[in-house]
C-alpha positions as CSV (number, residue, x, y, z in Angstrom):
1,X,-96.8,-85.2,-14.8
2,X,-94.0,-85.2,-12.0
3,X,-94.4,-83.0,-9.4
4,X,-91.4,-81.9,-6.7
5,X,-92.5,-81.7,-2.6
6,X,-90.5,-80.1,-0.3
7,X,-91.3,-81.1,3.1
8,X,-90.3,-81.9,7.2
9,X,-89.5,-85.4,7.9
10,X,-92.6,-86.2,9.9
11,X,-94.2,-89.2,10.2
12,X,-97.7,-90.0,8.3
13,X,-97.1,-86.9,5.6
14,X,-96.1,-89.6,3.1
15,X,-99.4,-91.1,3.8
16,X,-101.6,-87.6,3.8
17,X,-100.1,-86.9,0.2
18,X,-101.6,-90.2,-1.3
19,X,-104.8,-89.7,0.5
20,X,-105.2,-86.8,-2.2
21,X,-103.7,-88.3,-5.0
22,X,-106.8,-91.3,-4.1
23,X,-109.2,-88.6,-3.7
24,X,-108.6,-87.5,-7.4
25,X,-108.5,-90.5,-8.3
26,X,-104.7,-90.6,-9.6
27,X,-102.9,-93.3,-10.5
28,X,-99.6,-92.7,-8.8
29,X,-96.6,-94.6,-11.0
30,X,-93.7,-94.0,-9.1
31,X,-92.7,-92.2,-6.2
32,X,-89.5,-91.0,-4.8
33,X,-88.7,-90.2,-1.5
34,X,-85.6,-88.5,-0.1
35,X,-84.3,-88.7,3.9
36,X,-83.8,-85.4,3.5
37,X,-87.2,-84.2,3.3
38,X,-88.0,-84.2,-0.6
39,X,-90.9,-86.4,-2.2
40,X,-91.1,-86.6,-6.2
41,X,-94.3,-88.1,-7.3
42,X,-94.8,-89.3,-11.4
43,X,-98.8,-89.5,-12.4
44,X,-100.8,-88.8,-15.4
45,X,-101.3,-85.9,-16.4
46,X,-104.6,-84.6,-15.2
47,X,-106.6,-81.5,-16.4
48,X,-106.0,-78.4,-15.4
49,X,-109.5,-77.5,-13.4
50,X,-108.6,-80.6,-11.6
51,X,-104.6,-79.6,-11.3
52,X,-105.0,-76.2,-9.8
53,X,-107.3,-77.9,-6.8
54,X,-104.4,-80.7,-6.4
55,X,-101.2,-78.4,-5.6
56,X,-103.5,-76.2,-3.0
57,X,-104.5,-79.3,-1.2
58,X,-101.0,-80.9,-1.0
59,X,-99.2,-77.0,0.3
60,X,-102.2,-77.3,2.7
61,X,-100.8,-80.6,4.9
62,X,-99.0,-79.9,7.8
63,X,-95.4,-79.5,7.1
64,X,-95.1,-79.3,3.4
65,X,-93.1,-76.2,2.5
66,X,-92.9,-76.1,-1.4
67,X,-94.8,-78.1,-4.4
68,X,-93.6,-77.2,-8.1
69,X,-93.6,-79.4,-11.3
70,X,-90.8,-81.1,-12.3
71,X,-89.6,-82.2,-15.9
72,X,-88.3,-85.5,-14.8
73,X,-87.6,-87.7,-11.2
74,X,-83.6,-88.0,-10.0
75,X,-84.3,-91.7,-10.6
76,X,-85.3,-91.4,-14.0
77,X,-82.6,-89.4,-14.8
78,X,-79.9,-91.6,-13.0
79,X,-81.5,-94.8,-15.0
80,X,-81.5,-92.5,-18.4
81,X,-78.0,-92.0,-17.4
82,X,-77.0,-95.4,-17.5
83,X,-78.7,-96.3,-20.7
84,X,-76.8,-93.7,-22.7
85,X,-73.7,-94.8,-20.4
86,X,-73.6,-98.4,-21.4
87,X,-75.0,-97.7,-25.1
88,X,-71.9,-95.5,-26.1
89,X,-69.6,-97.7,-24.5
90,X,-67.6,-99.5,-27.2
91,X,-66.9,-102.0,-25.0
92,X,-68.9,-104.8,-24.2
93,X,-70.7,-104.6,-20.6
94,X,-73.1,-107.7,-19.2
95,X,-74.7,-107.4,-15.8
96,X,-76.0,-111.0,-14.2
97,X,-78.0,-111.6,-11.2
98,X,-77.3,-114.0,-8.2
99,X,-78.0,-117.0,-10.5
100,X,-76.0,-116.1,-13.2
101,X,-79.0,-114.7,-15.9
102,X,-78.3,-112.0,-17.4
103,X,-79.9,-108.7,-16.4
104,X,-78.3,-106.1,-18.8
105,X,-76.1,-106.4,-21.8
106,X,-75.2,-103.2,-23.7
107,X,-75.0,-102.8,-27.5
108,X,-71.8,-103.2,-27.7
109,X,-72.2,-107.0,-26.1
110,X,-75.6,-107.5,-28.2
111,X,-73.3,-107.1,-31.5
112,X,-70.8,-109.4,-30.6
113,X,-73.6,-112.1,-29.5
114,X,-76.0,-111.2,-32.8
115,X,-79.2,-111.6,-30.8
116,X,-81.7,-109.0,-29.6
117,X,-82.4,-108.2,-26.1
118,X,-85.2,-110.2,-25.6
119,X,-83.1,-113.2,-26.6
120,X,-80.5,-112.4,-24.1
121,X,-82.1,-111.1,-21.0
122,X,-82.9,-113.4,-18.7
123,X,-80.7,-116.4,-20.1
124,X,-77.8,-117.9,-18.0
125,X,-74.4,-116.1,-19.1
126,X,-72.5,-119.6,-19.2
127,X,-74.7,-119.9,-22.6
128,X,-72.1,-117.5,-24.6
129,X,-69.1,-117.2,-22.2
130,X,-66.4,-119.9,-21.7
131,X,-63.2,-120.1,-19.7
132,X,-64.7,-119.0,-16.3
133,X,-66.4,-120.4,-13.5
134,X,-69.6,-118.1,-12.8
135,X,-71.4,-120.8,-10.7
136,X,-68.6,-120.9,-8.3
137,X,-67.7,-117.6,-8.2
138,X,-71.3,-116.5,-7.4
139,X,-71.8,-119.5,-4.8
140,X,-68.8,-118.0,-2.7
141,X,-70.0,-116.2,0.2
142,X,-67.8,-113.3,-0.5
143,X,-67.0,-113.2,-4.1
144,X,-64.2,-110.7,-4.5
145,X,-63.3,-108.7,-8.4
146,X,-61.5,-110.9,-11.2
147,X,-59.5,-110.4,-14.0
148,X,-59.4,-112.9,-16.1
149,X,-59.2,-114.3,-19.6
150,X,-62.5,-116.0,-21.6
151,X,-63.9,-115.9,-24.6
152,X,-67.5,-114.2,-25.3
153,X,-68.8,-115.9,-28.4
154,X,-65.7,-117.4,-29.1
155,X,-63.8,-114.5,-29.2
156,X,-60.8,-113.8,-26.8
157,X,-60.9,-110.9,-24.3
158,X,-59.6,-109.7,-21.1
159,X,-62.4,-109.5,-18.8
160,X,-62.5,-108.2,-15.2
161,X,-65.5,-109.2,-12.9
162,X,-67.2,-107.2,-10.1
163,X,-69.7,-108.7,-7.4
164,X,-72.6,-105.6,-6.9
165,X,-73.4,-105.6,-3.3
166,X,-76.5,-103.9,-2.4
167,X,-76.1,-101.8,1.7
168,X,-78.7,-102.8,3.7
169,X,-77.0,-101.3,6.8
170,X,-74.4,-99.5,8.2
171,X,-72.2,-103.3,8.8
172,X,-74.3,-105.6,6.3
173,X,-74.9,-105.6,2.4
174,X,-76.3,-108.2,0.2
175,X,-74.7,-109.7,-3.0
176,X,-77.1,-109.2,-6.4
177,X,-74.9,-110.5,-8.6
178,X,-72.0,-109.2,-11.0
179,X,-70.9,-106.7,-13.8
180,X,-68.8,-108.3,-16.5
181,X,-66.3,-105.8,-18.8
182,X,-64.7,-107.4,-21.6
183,X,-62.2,-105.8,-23.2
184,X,-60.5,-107.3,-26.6
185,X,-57.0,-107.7,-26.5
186,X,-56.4,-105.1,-29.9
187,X,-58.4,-102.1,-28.3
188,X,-55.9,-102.9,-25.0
189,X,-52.9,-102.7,-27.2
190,X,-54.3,-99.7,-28.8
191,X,-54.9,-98.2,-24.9
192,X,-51.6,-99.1,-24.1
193,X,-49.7,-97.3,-26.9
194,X,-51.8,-94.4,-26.1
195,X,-50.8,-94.1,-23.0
196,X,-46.8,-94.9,-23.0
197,X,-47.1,-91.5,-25.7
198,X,-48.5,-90.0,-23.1
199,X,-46.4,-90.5,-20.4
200,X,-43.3,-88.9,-22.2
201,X,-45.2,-85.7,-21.8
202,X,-44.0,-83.3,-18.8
203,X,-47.8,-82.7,-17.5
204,X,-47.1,-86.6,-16.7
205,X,-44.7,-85.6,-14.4
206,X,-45.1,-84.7,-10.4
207,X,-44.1,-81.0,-9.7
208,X,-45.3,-79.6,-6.4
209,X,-42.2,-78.4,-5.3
210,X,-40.6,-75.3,-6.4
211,X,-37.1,-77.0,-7.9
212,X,-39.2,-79.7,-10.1
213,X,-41.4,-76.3,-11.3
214,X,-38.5,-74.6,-12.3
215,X,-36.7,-77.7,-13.9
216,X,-39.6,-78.3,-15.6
217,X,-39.4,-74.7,-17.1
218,X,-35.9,-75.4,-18.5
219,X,-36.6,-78.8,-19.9
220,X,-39.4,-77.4,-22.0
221,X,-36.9,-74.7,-22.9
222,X,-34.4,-77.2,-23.8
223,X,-36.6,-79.4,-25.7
224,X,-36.5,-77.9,-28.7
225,X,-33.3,-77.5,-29.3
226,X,-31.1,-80.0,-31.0
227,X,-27.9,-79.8,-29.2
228,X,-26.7,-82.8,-26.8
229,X,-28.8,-83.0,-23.5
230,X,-27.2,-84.4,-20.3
231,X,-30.0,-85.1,-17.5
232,X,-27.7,-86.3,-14.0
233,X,-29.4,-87.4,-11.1
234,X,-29.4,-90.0,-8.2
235,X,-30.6,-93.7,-9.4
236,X,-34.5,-93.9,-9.2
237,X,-35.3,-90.0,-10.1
238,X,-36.9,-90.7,-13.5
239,X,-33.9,-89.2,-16.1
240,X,-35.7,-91.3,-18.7
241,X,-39.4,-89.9,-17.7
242,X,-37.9,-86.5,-18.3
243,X,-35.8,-87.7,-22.0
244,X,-39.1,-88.9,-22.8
245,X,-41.0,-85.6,-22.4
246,X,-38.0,-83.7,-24.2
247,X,-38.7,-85.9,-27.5
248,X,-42.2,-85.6,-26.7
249,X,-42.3,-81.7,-26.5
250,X,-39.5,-81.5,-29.5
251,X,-40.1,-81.0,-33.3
252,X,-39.1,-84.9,-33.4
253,X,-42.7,-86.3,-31.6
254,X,-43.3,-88.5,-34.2
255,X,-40.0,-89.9,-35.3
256,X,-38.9,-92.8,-32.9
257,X,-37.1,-92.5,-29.2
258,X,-34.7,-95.5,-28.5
259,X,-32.8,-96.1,-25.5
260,X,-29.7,-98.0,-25.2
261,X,-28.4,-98.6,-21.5
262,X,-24.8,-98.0,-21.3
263,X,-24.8,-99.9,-18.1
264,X,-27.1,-103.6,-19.0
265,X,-24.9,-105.0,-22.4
266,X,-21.0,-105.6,-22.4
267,X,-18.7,-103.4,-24.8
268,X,-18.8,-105.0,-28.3
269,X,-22.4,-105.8,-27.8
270,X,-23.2,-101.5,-27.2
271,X,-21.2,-100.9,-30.1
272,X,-23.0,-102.6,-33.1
273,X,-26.5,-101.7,-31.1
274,X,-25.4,-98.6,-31.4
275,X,-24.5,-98.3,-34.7
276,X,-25.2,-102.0,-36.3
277,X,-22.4,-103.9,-38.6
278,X,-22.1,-104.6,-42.3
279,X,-22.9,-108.2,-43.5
280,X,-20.0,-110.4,-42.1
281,X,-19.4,-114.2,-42.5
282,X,-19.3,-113.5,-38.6
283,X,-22.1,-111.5,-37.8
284,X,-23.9,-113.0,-40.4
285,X,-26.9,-110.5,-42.2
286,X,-26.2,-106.7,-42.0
287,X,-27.8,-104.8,-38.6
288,X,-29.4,-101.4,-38.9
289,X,-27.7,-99.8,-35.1
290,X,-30.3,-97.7,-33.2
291,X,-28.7,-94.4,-34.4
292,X,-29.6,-95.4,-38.1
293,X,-33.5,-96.8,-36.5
294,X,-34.0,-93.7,-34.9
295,X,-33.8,-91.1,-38.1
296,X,-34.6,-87.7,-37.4
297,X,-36.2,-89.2,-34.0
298,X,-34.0,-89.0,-30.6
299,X,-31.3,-91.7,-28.7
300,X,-31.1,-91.7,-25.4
301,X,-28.1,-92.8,-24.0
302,X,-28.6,-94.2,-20.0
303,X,-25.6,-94.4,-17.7
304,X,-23.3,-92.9,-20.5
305,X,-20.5,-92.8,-17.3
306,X,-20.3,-96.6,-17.9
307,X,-19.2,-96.2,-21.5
308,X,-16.0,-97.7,-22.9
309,X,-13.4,-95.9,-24.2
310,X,-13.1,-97.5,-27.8
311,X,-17.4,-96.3,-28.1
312,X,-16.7,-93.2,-26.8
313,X,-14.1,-92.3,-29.6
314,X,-16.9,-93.3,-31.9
315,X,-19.6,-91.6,-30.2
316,X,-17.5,-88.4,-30.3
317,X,-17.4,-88.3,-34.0
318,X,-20.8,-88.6,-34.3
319,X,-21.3,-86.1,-32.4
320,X,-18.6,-83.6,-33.9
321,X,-19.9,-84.1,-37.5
322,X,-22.5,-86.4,-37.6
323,X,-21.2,-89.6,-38.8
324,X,-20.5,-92.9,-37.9
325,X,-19.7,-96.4,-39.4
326,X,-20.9,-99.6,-39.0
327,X,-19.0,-102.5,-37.5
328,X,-16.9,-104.2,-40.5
329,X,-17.9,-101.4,-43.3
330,X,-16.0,-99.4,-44.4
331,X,-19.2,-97.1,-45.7
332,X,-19.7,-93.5,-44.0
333,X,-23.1,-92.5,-42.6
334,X,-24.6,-89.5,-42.0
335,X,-27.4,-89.4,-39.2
336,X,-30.1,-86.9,-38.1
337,X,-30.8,-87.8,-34.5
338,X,-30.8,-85.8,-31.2
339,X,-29.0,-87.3,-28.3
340,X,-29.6,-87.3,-25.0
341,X,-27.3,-89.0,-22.3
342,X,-27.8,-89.5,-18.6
343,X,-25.8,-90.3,-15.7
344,X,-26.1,-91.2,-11.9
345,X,-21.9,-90.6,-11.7
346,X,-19.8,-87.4,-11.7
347,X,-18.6,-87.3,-14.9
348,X,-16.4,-84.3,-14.4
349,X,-14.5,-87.2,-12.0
350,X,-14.5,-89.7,-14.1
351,X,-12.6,-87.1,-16.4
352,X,-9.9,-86.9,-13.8
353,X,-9.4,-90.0,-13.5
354,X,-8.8,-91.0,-16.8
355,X,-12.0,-93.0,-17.7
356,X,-14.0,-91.0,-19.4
357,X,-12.8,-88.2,-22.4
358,X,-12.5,-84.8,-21.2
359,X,-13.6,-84.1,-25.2
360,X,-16.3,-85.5,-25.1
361,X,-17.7,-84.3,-21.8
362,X,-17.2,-80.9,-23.1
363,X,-19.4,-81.8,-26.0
364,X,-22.3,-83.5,-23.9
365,X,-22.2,-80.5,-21.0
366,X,-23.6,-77.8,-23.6
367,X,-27.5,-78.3,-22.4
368,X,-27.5,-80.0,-18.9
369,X,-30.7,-80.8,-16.4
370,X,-30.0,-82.2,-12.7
371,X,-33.1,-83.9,-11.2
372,X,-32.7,-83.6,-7.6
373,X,-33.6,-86.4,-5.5
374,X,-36.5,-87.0,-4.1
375,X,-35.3,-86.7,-0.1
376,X,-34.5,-82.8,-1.5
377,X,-38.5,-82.0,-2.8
378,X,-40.5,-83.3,0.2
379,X,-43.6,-81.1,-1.3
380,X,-43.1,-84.1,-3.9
381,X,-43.7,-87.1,-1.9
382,X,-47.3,-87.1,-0.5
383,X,-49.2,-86.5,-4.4
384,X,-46.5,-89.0,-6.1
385,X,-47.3,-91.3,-3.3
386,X,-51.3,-90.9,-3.5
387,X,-51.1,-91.2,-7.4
388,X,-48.8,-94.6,-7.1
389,X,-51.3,-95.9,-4.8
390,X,-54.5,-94.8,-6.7
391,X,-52.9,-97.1,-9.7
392,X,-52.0,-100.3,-7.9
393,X,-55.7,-100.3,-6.2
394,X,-58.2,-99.1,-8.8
395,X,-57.7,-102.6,-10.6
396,X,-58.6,-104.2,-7.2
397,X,-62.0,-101.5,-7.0
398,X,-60.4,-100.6,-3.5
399,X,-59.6,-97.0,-2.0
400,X,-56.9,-96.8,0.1
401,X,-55.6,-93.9,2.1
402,X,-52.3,-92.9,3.9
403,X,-52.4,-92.4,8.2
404,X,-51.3,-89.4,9.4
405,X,-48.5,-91.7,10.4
406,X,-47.4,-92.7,7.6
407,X,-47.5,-89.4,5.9
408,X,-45.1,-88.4,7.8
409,X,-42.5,-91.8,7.8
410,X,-42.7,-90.6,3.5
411,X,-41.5,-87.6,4.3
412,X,-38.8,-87.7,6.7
413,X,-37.5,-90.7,4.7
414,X,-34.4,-90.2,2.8
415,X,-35.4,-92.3,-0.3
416,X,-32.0,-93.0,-0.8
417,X,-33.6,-95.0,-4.6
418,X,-35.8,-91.9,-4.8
419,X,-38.8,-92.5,-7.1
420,X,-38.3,-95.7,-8.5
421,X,-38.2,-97.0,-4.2
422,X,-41.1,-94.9,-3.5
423,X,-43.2,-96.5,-6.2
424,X,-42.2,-100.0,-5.1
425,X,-42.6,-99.4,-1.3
426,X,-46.2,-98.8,-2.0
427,X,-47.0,-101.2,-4.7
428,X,-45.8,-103.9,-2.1
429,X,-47.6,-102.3,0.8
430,X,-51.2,-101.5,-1.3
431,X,-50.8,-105.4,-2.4
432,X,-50.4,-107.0,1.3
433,X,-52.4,-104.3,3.1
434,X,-55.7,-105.8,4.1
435,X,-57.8,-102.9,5.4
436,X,-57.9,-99.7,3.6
437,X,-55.3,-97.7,5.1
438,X,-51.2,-97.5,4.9
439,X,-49.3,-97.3,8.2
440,X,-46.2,-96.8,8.2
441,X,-45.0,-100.3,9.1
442,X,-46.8,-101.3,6.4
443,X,-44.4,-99.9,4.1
444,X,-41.3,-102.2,5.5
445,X,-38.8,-99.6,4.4
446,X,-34.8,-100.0,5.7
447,X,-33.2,-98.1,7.9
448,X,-31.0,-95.8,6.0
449,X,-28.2,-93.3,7.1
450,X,-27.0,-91.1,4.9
451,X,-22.8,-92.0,4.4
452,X,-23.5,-95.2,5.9
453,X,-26.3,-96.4,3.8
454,X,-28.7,-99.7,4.7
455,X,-28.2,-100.4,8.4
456,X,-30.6,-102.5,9.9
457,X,-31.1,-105.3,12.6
458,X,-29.8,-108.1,10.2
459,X,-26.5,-106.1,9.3
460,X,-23.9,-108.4,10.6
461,X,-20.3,-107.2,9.3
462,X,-17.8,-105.8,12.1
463,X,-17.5,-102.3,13.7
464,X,-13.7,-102.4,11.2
465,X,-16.1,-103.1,8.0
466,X,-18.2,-100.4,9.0
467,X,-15.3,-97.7,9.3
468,X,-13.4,-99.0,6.2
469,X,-17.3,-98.4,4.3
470,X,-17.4,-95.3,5.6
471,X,-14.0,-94.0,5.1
472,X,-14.7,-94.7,1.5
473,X,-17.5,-93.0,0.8
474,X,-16.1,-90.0,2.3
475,X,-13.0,-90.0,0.2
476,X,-14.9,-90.9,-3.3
477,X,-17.4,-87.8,-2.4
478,X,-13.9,-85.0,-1.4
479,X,-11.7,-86.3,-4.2
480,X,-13.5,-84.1,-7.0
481,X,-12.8,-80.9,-4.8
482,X,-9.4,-82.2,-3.7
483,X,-7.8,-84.1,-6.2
484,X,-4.3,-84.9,-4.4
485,X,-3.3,-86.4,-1.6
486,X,-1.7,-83.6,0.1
487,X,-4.7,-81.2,-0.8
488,X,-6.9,-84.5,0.7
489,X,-4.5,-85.0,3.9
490,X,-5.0,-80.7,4.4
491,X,-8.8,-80.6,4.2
492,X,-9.4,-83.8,6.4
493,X,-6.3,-82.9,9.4
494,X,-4.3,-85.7,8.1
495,X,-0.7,-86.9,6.9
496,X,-0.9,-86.8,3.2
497,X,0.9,-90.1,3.5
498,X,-1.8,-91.4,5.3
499,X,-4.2,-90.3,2.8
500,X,-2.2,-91.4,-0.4
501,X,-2.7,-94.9,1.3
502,X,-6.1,-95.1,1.8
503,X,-6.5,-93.8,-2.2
504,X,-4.7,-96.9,-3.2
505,X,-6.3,-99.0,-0.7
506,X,-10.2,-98.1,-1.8
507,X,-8.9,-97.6,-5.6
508,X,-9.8,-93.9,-5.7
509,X,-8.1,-91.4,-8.5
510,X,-5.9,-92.7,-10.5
511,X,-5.3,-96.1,-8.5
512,X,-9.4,-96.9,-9.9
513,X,-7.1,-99.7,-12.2
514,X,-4.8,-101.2,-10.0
């Protein structure tokens, strides 16, 4: 029988309560008592002549302002809790005391060590685990989480290792030992693969503001359609996150996405990764290209600005009807693929100016998304930065929190490398940080100037440099609009003379070659 007493918080009622319970003579099993004036009591059952004197007596005492049964105490529950917890966890879990004996080993852990409980509890751990230390960690006087790798039975896992430290006051706890996880490197793989699927899906994606909403809206639109998809944005604003979620919300889910960086390989080394080459004496074996790997899947094509001109020719046909060669055959293909380019550069520019095909540009601007930076969806910053943090210090078991300070350095920084900077601010600032919150010095972020760029205290060109950088940057961003000297020399208040020299000088239109 359990029974539920709601009471004040007065000294000696604790006491008056088993006075009864004596003077029935009930054996009282447990008892549970809250600070907030709530006492659970577990006893036999008694009968009921003797019951319905009991609960009058107890309402009775001073101060005692409810008594009803109860099926079960919050303890009991909590501990039931935990049982079915670490029973349906399929990985296995070991809990050790100060000494290193184990206290608690769930099923999972029992199967792998092929022993019953009774064989298991109260046995040092160092008897089935190898590759770690425990003596030495649990004779530190601060023991602090590990991840590490050992074997349990002689089997391999990765294993991370938490001290349990029991508050015994507001400033003081007191180490009880550890928690071992193990985790076996096939179920991680299998985690991992789960969760890179996952992350090409839009939910994965940060949209507080009102422009990521709305892009959002259009990509899911766009998704499922098979024409070309350009996505342009700054560096750092996650064009791949986003070509991701478009194969991953597409009819094509579960055919393969492959990416092939325009930017990271030279020329000839894009073109046969692209579409692979025919058995040569000097290529050797044939190559399958990642147009012919990624059959009825999608190809995503990063930094297709940096594209040469002899793959671009190729890439055009492909696109126009669908075929393509490989290096050294003379063979047609057909191929079923979707393609989706990005680009941090203005492509209609690079049109202009004679490096990239005004054809083919016409044939990849039919669907187009523009992710705008980060500096340009503030409403952004704070959640992106509070999920970044969360990641980098669960693993540690630490919870760290932004200053109202810092909040606000996120915000009115420009983030001139958007996400991608944001994410590696924090993940250096949440692994140096030694207390458990941010301040904004804490991030160690550049000063940044927008036309001028990085200027800090260690910039140490001259105040000519400085101009020269400037003047450049202006011109590259007004030639699109004003694509002659004359037009140039007009909108700036300037000789067109003047102008037409400082294109040549910075290589801007069509001196880019010279």
């Amino acid at each position: 029988m359990r029974l539920y007493i709601r009471c004040e918080e007065r000294l000696g009622i604790c006491a008056e309560i088993l006075d009864i319970l004596v003077k029935h003579n009930i054996d009282l099993r447990n008892i549970e008592i809250d600070a907030s004036g709530e006492i659970f009591l577990n006893f036999p059952t008694v009968e009921f002549d003797e019951f319905q004197h009991l609960m009058p007596e107890i309402r009775m005492i001073e101060g005692v302002h409810d008594v009803s049964v109860i099926p079960y105490l919050p303890l009991e529950r909590e501990q039931q809790e935990m049982k079915t917890l670490l029973r349906t966890l399929p990985e296995p879990v070991v809990s050790i005391d100060a000494k290193g004996a184990v206290v608690v080993a769930n099923e999972a852990a029992l199967d792998v060590l092929r022993l019953p409980e009774n064989e298991v509890r109260k046995k040092p751990i160092k008897n089935w685990v190898k590759g770690f230390n425990f003596n030495k960690w649990l004779a530190d006087e601060t023991p602090e989480s590990e991840s590490v790798q050992l074997q349990l039975k002689g089997r391999t896992y990765l294993a991370d290792i938490y001290p349990i430290q029991i508050q015994q006051s507001d400033d003081e706890s007191l180490f009880a030992g550890g928690v071992i996880t193990f985790k076996s490197p096939e179920r991680l793989g299998r985690q991992m693969t789960a969760y890179h699927k996952q992350t090409g899906q839009f939910e994965m994606i940060t949209a507080h503001s009102q422009s990521m909403k709305k892009l959002i809206q259009q990509a899911r639109r766009m998704s499922g359609l098979d024409a070309p998809l350009l996505i342009t944005g700054e560096t750092g604003t996650g064009k791949e996150l986003f070509a991701k979620a478009c194969h991953q919300n597409s009819l094509r889910k579960d055919k393969p996405f492959l990416v092939l960086n325009c930017a990271a390989i030279p020329d000839d080394a894009a073109e046969s990764e692209l579409f692979g080459y025919a058995g040569t004496s000097s290529h050797g074996g044939e190559k399958k290209g990642i147009i012919e790997l990624a059959e009825e899947g999608t190809v995503f094509l990063d930094e297709i600005g940096d594209m040469s001109a002899l793959l671009q020719n190729k890439f055009l046909r492909l696109l126009q009807d669908g075929t393509y060669r490989r290096i050294g055959d003379e063979k047609e293909y057909t191929s079923n693929v979707r393609i989706i380019c990005s680009t941090q550069k203005n492509l209609l520019e690079l049109c202009r100016s004679g490096h990239f095909r005004e054809d083919l540009y016409y044939r990849l601007n039919v669907l187009t998304l523009h992710i705008p930076p980060l500096r340009d969806r503030k409403a952004d910053i704070l959640p992106m930065a509070e999920r970044f943090i969360a990641r980098y210090a669960e693993p540690q078991r630490r919870y760290i929190r932004l200053s109202v300070a810092c909040q606000n350095a996120l915000q009115s920084y420009p983030w001139p490398g958007n996400v991608r900077q944001l994410e590696n601010s924090l993940l250096r600032a949440v692994s140096l940080v030694e207390g458990d919150v941010l301040e904004p010095e804490q991030l160690q972020l550049p000063s940044f100037n927008e036309g001028w760029g990085f200027v800090d205290e260690s910039f140490d060109g001259t105040l000519d440099e400085a101009m020269k950088r400037f003047e450049s940057q202006l011109l590259k961003r007004l030639y699109p609009a004003y694509p002659s000297s004359r037009q140039l020399g007009k909108k700036l208040g300037v000789s067109h003379t003047a102008v037409a020299n400082k294109l040549r000088e910075y290589k801007i239109g069509r001196h880019a070659d010279e």
